[in-house]
N, C-alpha and C positions, 0 to 999 in steps of 0.2 A: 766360861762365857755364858751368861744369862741367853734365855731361851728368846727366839725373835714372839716378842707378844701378834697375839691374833685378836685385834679388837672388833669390837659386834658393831654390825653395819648398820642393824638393823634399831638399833639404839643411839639417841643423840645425848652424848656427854655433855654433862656441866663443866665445868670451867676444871675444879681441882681434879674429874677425874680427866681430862684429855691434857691436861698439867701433864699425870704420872703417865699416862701411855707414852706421850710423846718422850717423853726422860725416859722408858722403857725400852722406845727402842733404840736411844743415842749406848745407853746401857749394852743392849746386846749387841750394837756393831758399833765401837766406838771408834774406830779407822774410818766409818761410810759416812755414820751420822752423828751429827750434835745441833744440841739445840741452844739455841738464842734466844732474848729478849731483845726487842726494837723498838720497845716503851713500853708505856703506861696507859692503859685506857681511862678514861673522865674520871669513872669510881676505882683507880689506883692497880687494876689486873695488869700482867703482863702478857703480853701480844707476841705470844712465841713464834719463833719464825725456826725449820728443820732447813739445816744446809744438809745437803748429802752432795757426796763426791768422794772419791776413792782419794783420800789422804795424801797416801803410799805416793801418786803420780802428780803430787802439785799440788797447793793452796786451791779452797774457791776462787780464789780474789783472780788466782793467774789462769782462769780459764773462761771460754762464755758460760753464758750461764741463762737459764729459762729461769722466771718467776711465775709462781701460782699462790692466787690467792682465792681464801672462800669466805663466804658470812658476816659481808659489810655490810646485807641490812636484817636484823635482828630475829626475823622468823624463819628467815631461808637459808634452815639448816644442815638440809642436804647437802649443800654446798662447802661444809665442813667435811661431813662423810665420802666424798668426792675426793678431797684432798688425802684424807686418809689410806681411801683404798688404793690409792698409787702411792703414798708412802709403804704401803705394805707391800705391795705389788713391788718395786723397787729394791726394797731390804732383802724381802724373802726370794726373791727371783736372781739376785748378784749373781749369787755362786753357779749358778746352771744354764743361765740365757746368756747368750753371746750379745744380744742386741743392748740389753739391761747393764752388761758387763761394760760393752763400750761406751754408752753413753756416760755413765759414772768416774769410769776413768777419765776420760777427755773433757768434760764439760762441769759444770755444777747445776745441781736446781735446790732453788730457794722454795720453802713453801709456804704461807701462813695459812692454818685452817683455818683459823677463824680471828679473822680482822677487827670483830667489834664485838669484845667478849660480854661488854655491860649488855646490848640489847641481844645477845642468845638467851643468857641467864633470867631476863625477864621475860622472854618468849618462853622457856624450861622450868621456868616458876610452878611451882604447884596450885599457884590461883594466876595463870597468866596473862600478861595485857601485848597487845597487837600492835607494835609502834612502828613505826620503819627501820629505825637506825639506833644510834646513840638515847642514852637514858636522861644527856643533858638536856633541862629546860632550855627552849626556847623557840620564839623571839623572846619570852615573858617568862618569867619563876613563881607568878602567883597562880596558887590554883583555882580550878571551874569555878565560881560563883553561883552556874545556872547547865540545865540541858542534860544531856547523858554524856557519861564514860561510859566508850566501850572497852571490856572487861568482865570476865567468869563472875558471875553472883550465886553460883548454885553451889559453888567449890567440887564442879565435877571434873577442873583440869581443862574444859574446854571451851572458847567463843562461840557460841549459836549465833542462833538469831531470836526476839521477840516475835509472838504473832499472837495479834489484839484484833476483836470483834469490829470491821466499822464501815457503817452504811457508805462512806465516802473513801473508803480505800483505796489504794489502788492495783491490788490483788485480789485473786482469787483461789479457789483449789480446781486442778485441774481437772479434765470430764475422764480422762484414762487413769489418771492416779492423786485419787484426793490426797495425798500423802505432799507432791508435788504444788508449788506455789506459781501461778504463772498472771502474767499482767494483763490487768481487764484490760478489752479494748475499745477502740473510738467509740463514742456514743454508745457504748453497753451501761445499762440501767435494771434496776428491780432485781436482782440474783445476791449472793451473799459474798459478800465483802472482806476484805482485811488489809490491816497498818500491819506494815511489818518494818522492823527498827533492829539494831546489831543489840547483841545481849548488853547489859550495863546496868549503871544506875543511875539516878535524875537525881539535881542538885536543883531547887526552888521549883519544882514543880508546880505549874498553877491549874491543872487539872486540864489543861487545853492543846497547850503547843508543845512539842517537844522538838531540839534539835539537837543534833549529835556534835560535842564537840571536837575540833581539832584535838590533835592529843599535844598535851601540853608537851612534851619530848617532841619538837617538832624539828629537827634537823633529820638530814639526807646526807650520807659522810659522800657518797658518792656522788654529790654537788659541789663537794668541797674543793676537790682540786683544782688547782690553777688552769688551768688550762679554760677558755672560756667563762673563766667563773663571771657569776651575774648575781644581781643581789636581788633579796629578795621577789620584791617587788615582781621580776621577774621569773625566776629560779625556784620556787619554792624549797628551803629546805637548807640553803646554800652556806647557811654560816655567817657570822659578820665581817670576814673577808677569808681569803684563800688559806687552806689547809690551818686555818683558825683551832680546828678538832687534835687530841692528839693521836688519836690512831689513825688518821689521816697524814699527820702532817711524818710519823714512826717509818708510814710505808715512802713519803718523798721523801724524808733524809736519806732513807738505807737506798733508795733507787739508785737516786742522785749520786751517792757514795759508790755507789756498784756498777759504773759503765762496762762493764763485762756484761748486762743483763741484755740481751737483743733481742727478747720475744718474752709475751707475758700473754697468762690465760687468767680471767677471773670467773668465778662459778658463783652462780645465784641459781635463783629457782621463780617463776615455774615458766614457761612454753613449749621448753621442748625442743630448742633454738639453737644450732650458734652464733652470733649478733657480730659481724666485723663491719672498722670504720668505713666512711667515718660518721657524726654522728652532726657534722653540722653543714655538711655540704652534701652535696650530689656528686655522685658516680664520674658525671662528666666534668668536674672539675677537679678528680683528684690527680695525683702526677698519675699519668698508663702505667709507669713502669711496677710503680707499686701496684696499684689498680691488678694489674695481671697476674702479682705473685699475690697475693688477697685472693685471688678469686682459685688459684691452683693450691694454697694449701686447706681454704676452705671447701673447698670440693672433695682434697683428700681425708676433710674431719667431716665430712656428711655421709661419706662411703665408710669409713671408720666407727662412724659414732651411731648413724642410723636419725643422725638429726641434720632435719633441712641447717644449711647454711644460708643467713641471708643479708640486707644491708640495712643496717641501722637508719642510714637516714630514706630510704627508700620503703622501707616493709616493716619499720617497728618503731613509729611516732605514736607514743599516747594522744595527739592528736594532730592534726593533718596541719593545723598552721605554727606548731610547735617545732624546737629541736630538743633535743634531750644532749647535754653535754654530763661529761664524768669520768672516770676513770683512763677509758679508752682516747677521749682525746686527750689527756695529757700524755701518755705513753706514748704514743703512735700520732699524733697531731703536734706536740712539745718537741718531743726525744726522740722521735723518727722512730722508735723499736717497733716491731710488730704488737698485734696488739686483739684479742679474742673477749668477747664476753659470751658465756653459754650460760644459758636457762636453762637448768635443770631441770626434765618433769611435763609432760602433757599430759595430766587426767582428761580431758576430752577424747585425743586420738587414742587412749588409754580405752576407752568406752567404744571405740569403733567410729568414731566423726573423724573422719578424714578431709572434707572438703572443707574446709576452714582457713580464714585469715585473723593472723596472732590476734593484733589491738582488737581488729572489730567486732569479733565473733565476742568479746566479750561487752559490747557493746546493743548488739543484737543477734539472736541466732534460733534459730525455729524452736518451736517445744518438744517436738520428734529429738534435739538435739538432749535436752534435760531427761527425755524419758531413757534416752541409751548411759546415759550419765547413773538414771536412779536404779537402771539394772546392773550397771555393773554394781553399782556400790551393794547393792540384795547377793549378787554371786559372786562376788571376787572379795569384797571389803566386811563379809558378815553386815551387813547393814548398819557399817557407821560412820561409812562416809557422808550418808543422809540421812541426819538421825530422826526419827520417829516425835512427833511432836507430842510433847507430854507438858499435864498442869505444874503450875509452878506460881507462889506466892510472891509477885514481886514485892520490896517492901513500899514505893512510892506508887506503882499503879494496879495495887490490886491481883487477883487472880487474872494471868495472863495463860501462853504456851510457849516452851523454851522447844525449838528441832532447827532443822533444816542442815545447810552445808557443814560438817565440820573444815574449816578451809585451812588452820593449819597444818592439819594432821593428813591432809586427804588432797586437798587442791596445793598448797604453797609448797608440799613435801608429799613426795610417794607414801602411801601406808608402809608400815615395815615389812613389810613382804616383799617390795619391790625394792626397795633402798640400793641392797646390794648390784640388783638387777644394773640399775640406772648409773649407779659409780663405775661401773663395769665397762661402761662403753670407751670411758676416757683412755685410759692409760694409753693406748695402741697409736693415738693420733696428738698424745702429747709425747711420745716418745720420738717419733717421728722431727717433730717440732726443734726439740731437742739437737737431735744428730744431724740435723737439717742448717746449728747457727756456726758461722765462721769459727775455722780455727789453725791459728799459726802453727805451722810444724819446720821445724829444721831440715832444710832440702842439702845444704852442702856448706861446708867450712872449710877454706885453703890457706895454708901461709907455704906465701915464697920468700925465697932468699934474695936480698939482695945486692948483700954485700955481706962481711962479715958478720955485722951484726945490725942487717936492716933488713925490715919485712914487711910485705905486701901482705893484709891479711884479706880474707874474701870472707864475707857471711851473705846466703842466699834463705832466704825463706818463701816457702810459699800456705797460701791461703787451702785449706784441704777440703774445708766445707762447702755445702751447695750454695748457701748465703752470702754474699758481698761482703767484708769487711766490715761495712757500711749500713748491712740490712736492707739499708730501704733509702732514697732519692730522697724522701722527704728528712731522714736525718741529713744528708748533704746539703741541701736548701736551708736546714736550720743551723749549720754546723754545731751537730750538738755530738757527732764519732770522731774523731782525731785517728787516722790515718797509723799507716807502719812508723813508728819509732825506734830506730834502731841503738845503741850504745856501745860502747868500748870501754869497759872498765879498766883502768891501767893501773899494775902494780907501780909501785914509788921507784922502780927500777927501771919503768919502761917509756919513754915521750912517745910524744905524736910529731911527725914530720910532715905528714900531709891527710888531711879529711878533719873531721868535728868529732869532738868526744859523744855528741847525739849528732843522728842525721834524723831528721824526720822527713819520712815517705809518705806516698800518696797511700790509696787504700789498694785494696785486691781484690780482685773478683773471684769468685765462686764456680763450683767447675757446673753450675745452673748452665743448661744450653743456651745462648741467646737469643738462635732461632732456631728452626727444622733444619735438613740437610738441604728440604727441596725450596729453600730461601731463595730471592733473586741474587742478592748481594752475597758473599764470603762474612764471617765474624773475623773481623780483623784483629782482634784481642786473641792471639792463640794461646799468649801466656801471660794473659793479664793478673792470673790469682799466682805470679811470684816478682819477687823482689829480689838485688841482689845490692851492695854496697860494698864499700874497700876503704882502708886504711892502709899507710904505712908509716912504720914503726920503728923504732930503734931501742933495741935491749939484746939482753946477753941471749946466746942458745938454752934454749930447754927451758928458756922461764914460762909461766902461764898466761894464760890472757885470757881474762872473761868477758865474754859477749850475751846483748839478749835482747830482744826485739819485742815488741809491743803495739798491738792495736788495741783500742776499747774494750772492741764487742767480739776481738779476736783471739783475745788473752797473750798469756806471755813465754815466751820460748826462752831459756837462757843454754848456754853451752860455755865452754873453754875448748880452746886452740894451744897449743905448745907452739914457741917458737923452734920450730927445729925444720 
């Protein structure tokens, strides 16, 4: 058996090589993991997806299952490496952790590292451009006419920034560190000046205006899903209608197909964050019941991960009269499943700025806050976080200076020195997640006699995970989980005298406590997470009888009974 590969954290792969790792390591465990395709991305890549799950004990299909996904928008690449490092963590941990051991056996997790392979590849470019998402055109396929692209012109690999001489700027160099770019203020006059613009190049320059434009790749995948979707007008970015994209529409087929999926993590970068719904209402209008189990596993990923948990539509509006829809509410707002977005990454609090709120601070935030920002980058980053401003021939305006933030490599992704740090945190509170979603187990199986050749059979299951059947109120409100389903498979030998070849049962509860002990009321549910049904039968002694029970999000038990 091929050796379990150990790939570099600290390195973000192109597309053919995280192709061969991920086949590397279906290769060395080929009972845990294999890998899929779940489509096509715009320019034709395959959108690999790693099922892992111990083979040997069950199909994926027949168990719950967590999904994780990373790098649906093009520069936030971390958020592959994230995925990685708990694929590796998972492979290489089977054989020796009991925690690792039982999750695999029992359950399945889906992975995709990277959801939108065209826009990493052009983030990983050797002259790269900065886009959000997807590499297709649109609203429009013609290109600029006028203004700047921003985009590497020096072919150093990196996006700067310009900075041009000018009496009416609206910067300046800082009084502690001319290095430092910070913004003139009210009524300030007579001191030295500067325009400062993203790196690029201008198309019709007229010697006067310049403006930057939109990048013609103007879609958002994660506006794409249905859920909320709004058109442009509104939405920026949205698609010309719902999962329109196809590596959008890859991840709602396989979802949709996979009702065994009951919780879903998605990894972007940068805050520093975990982001749970919802994202278009308020707190107080979500159902409580979910509301509470939200707020108890995010509390156990903020003591886990070391990252604030907070609420999307309450603490992370780009702007205050805005809602942000995507991902999360079609999962979790749609499908009822639970549902996580973590920002990978805080170069601020990285710097020592603790006092910070996400949106605003990048909005406005003291200059004390840039100068702990440009030491760290001098003592931690060799000084390249904030690169050093240097001449540079632009070809439409002249002798200019290329420096300032590098923000892929520094702000949107940890420098490589931290990479592994930051993937590091996940595993422990996605594992959790995991062992945490419903799962059907075989409690008792009876046949009575009762007659010669008649039999009462009995099939009992119960519900073993902390999680509902159900997950979450809000899938019961939408009915989008179907309940216990139980079966009687009968040989050509055996009828049925009384019951249904299917019964379908309600859902099951979770052995989740549903209050303290020092509640007013008793939990009247003492054995809400089991079920129990009966058939009787008629066939000969000793023949077999296969039975098997099914919830969604609960997967699937099957057994046989002898008549005897």
């Amino acid at each position: 058996m091929p050796d379990i590969p150990v790939p570099r954290f600290d390195t973000f792969y192109r597309h053919p090589e995280l192709t061969r790792v991920l086949h590397d390591y279906a290769a060395a465990a080929p009972g845990l993991v294999e890998v899929r395709s779940i489509g096509r991305s715009h320019e034709g890549r395959e959108i690999w997806l790693v099922v892992l799950t111990q083979q040997a004990t069950g199909p994926d299909v027949d168990k719950p299952a967590l999904w994780i996904d990373g790098n649906i928008h093009a520069g936030e690449l971390t958020a592959c490496t994230a995925c990685l490092y708990w694929l590796h963590q998972l492979v290489s941990g089977y054989a020796a952790d009991k925690a690792i051991r039982q999750l695999l056996d029992t359950r399945a997790v889906y992975i995709v590292p990277r959801l939108n392979p065209d826009g990493a590849e052009l983030a990983l470019a050797d002259r790269p451009r900065h886009i959000r998402s997807s590499t297709r055109p649109y609203p429009h396929d013609e290109p600029h006419v006028e203004g700047l692209t921003v985009e590497d012109i020096d072919g150093d690999g990196r996006v700067l920034s310009i900075r041009i001489p000018d009496p009416h700027g609206p910067y300046k160099k800082c009084d502690k560190d001319p290095r430092l770019m910070v913004a003139r203020e009210p009524g300030e006059f007579g001191g030295e000046y500067y325009r400062l613009m993203p790196e690029g190049t201008l198309v019709n320059f007229d010697g006067v205006k310049v403006s930057v434009n939109k990048d013609r790749e103007g879609l958002d995948l994660n506006r794409n899903f249905p859920a909320y979707w709004r058109q442009e007008f509104e939405q920026p970015g949205a698609g010309p209608y719902p999962t329109s994209e196809p590596e959008v529409r890859a991840m709602v087929d396989f979802v949709v197909g996979h009702p065994n999926i009951g919780a879903a993590v998605s990894f972007h970068t940068h805050s520093g964050v975990i982001l749970r719904p919802m994202g278009t209402q308020s707190d107080d209008d979500m159902t409580p019941e979910d509301l509470w189990q939200y707020k108890r596993f995010s509390d156990l990923g903020a003591k886990l991960t070391g990252y604030p948990a907070i609420s999307i539509f309450h603490e992370f509006k780009y702007h205050p009269k805005e809602v942000i829809t995507g991902t999360q509410d079609w999962v979790y707002e749609h499908l009822g499943a639970l549902f996580w977005t973590v920002e990978i990454w805080a170069p601020n609090r990285e710097a020592g700025i603790t006092d910070y709120q996400w949106i605003e601070w990048y909005r406005e935030h003291p200059v004390e806050d840039d100068l702990k920002l440009l030491k760290w980058s001098d003592e931690q980053c060799g000084g390249k976080a904030h690169v050093d401003w240097y001449p540079f021939r632009h070809p439409q305006l002249g002798m200019v200076e290329l420096g300032g933030w590098d923000r892929l490599n520094f702000w949107r992704n940890p420098p490589p020195h931290l990479r592994e740090r930051e993937a590091a945190r996940f595993p422990a509170w996605l594992q959790t997640l995991g062992l945490s979603l419903p799962r059907l187990e075989v409690l008792r199986t009876e046949v009575r006699a009762l007659g010669p050749d008649t039999w009462r059979v009995r099939f009992a299951v119960a519900n073993s995970g902390w999680l509902p059947s159900y997950v979450s109120k809000r899938a019961l409100e939408r009915k989008t989980a179907r309940g216990c389903v139980f079966r009687i498979h009968l040989p050509s030998e055996v009828t049925l005298v009384s019951g249904k070849e299917r019964i379908e049962g309600g859902h099951l509860e979770g052995h989740a406590p549903k209050n303290s002990l020092q509640a007013f009321l008793p939990n009247r549910e003492i054995t809400g997470d089991r079920a129990v049904v009966e058939w009787i039968v008629r066939g000969a002694r000793g023949t077999p009888v296969a039975l098997s029970a099914t919830a969604d999000r609960a997967g699937t038990v099957r057994t046989t009974v002898t008549l005897d």
